[in-house]
TINUZA-912014 format. One record per residue (C-alpha): y, z, x; residue in one letter. Coordinates in Angstrom, 3 decimals, always signed. Each point is the difference from the previous one (the first is absolute). Example, Ala and Ser with C-alpha at 12.3 -4.5 7.8 and 13.67 -1.06 7.14 Angstrom:
2
         c2         c3         c1   type
     -4.500     +7.800    +12.300      A
     +3.440     -0.660     +1.370      S
end
This chain:
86
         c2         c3         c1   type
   +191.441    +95.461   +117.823      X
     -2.763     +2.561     -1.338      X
     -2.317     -0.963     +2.269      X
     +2.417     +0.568     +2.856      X
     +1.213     +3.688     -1.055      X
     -3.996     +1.072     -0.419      X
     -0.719     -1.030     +3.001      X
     +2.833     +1.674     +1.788      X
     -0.806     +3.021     -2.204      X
     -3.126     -0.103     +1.258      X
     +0.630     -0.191     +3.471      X
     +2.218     +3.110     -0.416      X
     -2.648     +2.040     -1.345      X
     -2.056     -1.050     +2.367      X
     +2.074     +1.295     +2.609      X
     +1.047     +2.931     -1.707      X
     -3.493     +0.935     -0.247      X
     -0.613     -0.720     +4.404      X
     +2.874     +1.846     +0.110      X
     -0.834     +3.309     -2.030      X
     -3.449     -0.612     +1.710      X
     +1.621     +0.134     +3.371      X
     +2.258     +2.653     -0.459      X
     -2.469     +2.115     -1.784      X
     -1.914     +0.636     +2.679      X
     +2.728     +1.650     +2.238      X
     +0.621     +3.524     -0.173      X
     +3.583     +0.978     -1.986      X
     +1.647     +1.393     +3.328      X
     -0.833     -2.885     +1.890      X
     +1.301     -2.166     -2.850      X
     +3.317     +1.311     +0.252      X
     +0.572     -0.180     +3.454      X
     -1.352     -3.972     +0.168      X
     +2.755     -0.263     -3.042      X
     +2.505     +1.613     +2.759      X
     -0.869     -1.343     +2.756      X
     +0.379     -3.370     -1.757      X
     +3.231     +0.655     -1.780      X
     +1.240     +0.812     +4.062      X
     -1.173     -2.660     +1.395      X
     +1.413     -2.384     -2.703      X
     +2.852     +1.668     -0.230      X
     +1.163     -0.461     +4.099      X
     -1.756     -3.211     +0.009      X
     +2.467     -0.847     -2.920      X
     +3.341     +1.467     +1.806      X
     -1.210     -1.377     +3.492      X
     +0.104     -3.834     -1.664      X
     +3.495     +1.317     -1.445      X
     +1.912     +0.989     +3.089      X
     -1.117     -2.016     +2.215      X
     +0.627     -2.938     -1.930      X
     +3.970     +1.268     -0.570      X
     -0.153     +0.794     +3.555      X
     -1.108     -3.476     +1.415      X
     +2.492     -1.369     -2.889      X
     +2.320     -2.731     +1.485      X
     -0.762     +0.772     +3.642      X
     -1.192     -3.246     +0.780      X
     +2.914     -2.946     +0.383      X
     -2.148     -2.594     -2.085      X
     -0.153     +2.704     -3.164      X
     +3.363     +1.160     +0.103      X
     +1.493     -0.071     -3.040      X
     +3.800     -2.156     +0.245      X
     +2.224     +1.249     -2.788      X
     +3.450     -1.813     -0.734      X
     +2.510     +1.946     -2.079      X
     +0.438     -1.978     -3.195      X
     +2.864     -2.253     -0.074      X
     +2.604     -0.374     -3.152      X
     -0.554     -1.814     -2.659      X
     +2.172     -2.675     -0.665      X
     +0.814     -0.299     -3.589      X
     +2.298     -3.174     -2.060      X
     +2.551     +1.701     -2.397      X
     +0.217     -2.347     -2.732      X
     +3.439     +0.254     -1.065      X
     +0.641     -1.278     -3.980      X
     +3.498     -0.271     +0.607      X
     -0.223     -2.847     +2.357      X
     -2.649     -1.852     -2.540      X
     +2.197     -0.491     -2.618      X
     +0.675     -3.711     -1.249      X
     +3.404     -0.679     -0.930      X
end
């Protein structure tokens, strides 16, 4: 189990280092607007999947959802009276 959380620690700092590596080389104003222009991109890619999966929602006869109002329940009264032994 120690083995298995140094090596994952490792592997983060490892990336964590590409990544400051990477990143440090780009100039601040260009930094921000990659940031942005991710955060956009992910952010319509993210309501595109949303809508159009409530729009496509039950349009096709094989995924159509069937609902049934729920029927009564049927419930035994136990009446005492009628139990008694004489």
């Amino acid at each position: 189990m120690a083995k298995k959380k140094k090596d994952i620690s490792a592997i983060k700092e490892q990336m964590d280092y590409r990544l400051r590596q990477w990143c440090g080389r780009i100039p601040p104003r260009r930094r921000i607007a990659i940031v942005l222009i991710l955060l956009f991109l992910f952010a319509g890619l993210s309501l595109y999947i949303t809508f159009s999966s409530l729009f496509s929602f039950g349009k096709d006869e094989r995924e159509k959802l069937n609902f049934k109002h729920i029927e009564g329940l049927q419930l035994e009264l136990k009446d005492e009276r009628n139990k008694r032994v004489v």
